[in-house]
N, C-alpha and C positions, 0 to 999 in steps of 0.2 A: 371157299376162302374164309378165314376166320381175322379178324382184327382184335384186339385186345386194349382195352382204353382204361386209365384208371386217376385218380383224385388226387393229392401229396400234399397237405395244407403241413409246411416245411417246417412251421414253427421260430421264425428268426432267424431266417438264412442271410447271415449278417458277415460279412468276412472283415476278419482284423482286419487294421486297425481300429475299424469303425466301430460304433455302438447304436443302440436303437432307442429311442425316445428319453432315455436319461444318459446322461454322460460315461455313468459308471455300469450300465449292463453291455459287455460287451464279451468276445470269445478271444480267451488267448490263443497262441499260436496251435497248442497241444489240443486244446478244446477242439479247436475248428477240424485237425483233423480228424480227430474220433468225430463228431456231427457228419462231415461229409462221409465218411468209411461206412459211416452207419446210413445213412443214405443211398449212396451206391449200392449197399449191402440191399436195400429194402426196393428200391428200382429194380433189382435183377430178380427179385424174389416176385414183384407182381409181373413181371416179363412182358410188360404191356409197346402197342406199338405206337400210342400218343397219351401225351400223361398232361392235365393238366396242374399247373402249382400255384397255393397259394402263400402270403407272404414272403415274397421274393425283396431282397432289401438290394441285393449284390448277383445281378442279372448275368453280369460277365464272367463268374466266380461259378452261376448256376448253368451256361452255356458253353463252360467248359466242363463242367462234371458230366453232364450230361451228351456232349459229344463223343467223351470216352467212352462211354458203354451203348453210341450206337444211332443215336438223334441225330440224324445229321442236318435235322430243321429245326431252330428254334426262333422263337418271336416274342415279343413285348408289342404292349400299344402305349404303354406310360411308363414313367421314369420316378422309381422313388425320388423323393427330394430330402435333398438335407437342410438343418438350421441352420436361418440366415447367420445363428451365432456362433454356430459351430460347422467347421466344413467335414468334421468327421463324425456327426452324429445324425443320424435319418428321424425323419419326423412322421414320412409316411411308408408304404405298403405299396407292392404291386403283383398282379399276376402276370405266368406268365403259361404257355405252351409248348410244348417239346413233342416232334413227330419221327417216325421212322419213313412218313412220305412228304412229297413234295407238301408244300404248304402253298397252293398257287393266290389267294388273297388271304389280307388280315386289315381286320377295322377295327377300332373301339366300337362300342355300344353306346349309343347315345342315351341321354335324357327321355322321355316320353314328357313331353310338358302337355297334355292334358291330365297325367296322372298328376302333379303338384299340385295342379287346383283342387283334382279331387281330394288329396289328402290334406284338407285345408293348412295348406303352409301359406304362412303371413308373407305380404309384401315382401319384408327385408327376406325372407328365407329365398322364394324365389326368385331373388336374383341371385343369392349363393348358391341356392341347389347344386349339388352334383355327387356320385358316385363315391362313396366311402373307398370304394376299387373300382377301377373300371373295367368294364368285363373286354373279354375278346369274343370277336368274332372271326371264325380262322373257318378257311375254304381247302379242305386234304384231298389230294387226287390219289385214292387206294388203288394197288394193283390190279384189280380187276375194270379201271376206269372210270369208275362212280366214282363220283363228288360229295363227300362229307364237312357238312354245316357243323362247325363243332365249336360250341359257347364254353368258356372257364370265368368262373366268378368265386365271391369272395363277399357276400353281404353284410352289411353295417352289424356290428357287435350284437349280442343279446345283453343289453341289461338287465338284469334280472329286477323286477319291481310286481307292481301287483295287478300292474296293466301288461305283464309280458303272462298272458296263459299257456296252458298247456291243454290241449284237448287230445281226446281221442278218437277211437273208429266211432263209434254212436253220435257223437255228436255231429248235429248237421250244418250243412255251411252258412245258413240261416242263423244259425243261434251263436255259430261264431262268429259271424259278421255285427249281430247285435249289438255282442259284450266288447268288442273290439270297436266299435262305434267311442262308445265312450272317451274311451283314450285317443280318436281320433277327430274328435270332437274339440277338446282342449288342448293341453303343451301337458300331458300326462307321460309320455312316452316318445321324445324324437325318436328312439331308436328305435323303436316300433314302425312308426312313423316313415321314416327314411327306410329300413328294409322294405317295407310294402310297398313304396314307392319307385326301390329299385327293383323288385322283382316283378311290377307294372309293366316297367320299360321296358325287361327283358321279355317280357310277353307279349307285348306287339311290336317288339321285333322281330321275336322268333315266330307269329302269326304271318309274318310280310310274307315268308319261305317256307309256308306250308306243305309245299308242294317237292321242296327238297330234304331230302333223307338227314334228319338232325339229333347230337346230340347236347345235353349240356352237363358239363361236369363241375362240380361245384361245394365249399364250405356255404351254407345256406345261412347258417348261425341261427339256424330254429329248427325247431323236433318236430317229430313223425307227425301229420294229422294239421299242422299248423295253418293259420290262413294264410299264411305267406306260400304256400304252397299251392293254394288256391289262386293266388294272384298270380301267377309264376304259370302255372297250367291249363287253370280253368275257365271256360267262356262262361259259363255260368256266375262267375265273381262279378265280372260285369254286365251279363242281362243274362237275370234268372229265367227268362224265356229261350234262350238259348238251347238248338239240338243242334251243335255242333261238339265233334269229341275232341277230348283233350287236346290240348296243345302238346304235351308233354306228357309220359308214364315217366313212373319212377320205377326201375329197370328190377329194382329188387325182387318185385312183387310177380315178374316175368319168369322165375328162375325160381325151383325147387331142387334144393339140394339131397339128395340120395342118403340114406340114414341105415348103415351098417350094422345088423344084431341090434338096432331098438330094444328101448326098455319098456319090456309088455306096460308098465305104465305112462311112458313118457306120452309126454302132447307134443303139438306143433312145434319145431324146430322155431328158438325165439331170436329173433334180429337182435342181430351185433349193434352194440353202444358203439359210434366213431369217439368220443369226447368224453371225460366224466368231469362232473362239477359237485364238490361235498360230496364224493365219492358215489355221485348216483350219475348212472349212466344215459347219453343220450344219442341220438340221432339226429347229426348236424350234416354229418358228409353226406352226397348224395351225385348219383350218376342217372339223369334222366334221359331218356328215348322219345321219338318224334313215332306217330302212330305207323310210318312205314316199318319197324321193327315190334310191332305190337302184335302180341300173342294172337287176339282175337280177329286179328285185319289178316282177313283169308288175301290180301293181296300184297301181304309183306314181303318184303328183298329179303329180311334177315331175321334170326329169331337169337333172343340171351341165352347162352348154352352154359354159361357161367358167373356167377356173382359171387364175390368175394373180399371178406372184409380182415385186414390184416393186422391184428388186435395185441399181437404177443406181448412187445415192449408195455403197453396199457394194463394186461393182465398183472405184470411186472409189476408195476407202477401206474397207479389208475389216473395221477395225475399226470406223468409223459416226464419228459424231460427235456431239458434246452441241449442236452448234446443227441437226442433222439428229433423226440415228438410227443405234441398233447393230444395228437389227432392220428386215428389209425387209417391206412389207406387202400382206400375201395377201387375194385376192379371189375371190368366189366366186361366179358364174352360176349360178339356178336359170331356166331355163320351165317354169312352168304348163302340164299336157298340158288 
């Protein structure tokens, strides 16, 4: 049996009349059709059988599109909200989930309130603490019986400042953790701040059910290598004495794609940018795996037979567009051994 999962960060799936954080952005009639057309278009194209989404403004609007071509489950755990000053203008953001199987539970993701302390957030902050989005936790009963933990999130923006780094494969978790100290040290970086915070929680939550076959699908709003990624997977983030494995793979690195007449010089096939920002490409989307689908776990259920990043519109237009997308959308192959 093969299941197909993939990522949809919708881009302002806002349905007239309404508008999104200012008054005057919003889709005329004609707009919103092309947007949805081109959406459907891009659903059928990644042929997945649970997709998670992010920024959902118009959930009813996104529960219907998505019935049509075949979901016959979809869920929310939160509710965009509009301004108190306007009832036709949204102020916030929500995810949501779309399955071709039963969905037998769904929960928010709580807080992790040992993580706030850690990330030294002041008094007044912890009592407002919470979730930029709140993630799902959604329980799919797949045709073969087995029960799929399957997480959608949506973390706090990247500000771009000089406390949001960029690392790569060489650098160690040690020395990102160092330089990132700084900024969590002071008010250098909420937004830093707040993602590592939420990707905390998501990781001792998803630590509770280790023992259950998990995925998580997700805009991270941070690149390849980052420590939020570490916080998100790693037992090691928080005790470097730790020999326990991953919480999470990131499912890309499970999956080699087959290369056609190569060019006697070509190198390593190079990962697809989901997002570009000043026209340089990054690595925001992402589809993670729980170690029972891990390449190297001689006692896995499932193994990635496909990864796939679906770039075209971006190629077009590297910054995306409001009747498309800024975000190209990743899909993810498991078979059933």
């Amino acid at each position: 049996m093969k299941i197909r999962l993939g990522t949809f960060n919708l881009f302002q799936f806002v349905e007239p009349p309404y508008s999104w954080y200012t008054k005057k952005d919003k889709f005329n009639e004609r707009q919103w059709l092309e947007k949805t057309t081109w959406i459907k278009h891009q659903i059928l194209k990644m042929d997945c059988d649970i997709i998670g989404f992010q920024e959902v403004f118009s959930r009813k609007a996104l529960r219907h599109l998505v019935k049509d071509l075949g979901f016959k489950y979809f869920k929310i755990v939160d509710v965009a909200k509009l301004s108190t000053n306007n009832r036709y203008k949204y102020v916030t953001t929500t995810v949501a989930i779309a399955s071709k199987y039963p969905i037998s539970n769904i929960q928010a993701v709580e807080v992790h309130q040992p993580s706030i302390d850690k990330y030294n957030f002041g008094k007044d902050d912890k009592d407002l603490f919470k979730f930029s989005r709140v993630p799902i936790k959604a329980t799919i009963t797949l045709p073969n019986k087995k029960e799929l933990l399957v997480y959608v999130c949506h973390l706090k923006s990247n500000r771009l400042n000089e406390f949001e780094y960029v690392f790569n494969e060489s650098h160690t978790l040690e020395h990102k953790k160092e330089l990132v100290s700084k900024a969590l040290e002071g008010k250098y970086s909420k937004s830093l701040k707040q993602r590592l915070c939420e990707a905390s929680s998501l990781f001792f939550d998803i630590q509770k059910y280790k023992n259950q076959p998990t995925v998580l699908m997700c805009d991270l709003n941070d690149k390849e290598f980052s420590l939020t990624i570490d916080a998100l997977s790693n037992h090691k983030y928080y005790d470097d004495k730790s020999k326990e494995n991953l919480v999470l793979h990131d499912a890309s690195y499970e999956y080699t794609p087959e290369v056609y007449n190569p060019h006697p010089e070509a190198k390593e096939v190079k990962r697809k940018a989901t997002s570009y920002f000043l026209g340089k490409g990054n690595v925001l989307d992402y589809i993670f795996i729980s170690n029972d689908f891990h390449k190297k776990n001689e006692n896995r259920i499932a193994e990635v037979t496909d990864y796939n990043v679906l770039d075209e519109h971006l190629q077009e237009n590297k910054d995306g567009s409001l009747l498309k997308s800024d975000h190209a959308q990743v899909v993810c192959e498991l078979t059933f051994l």
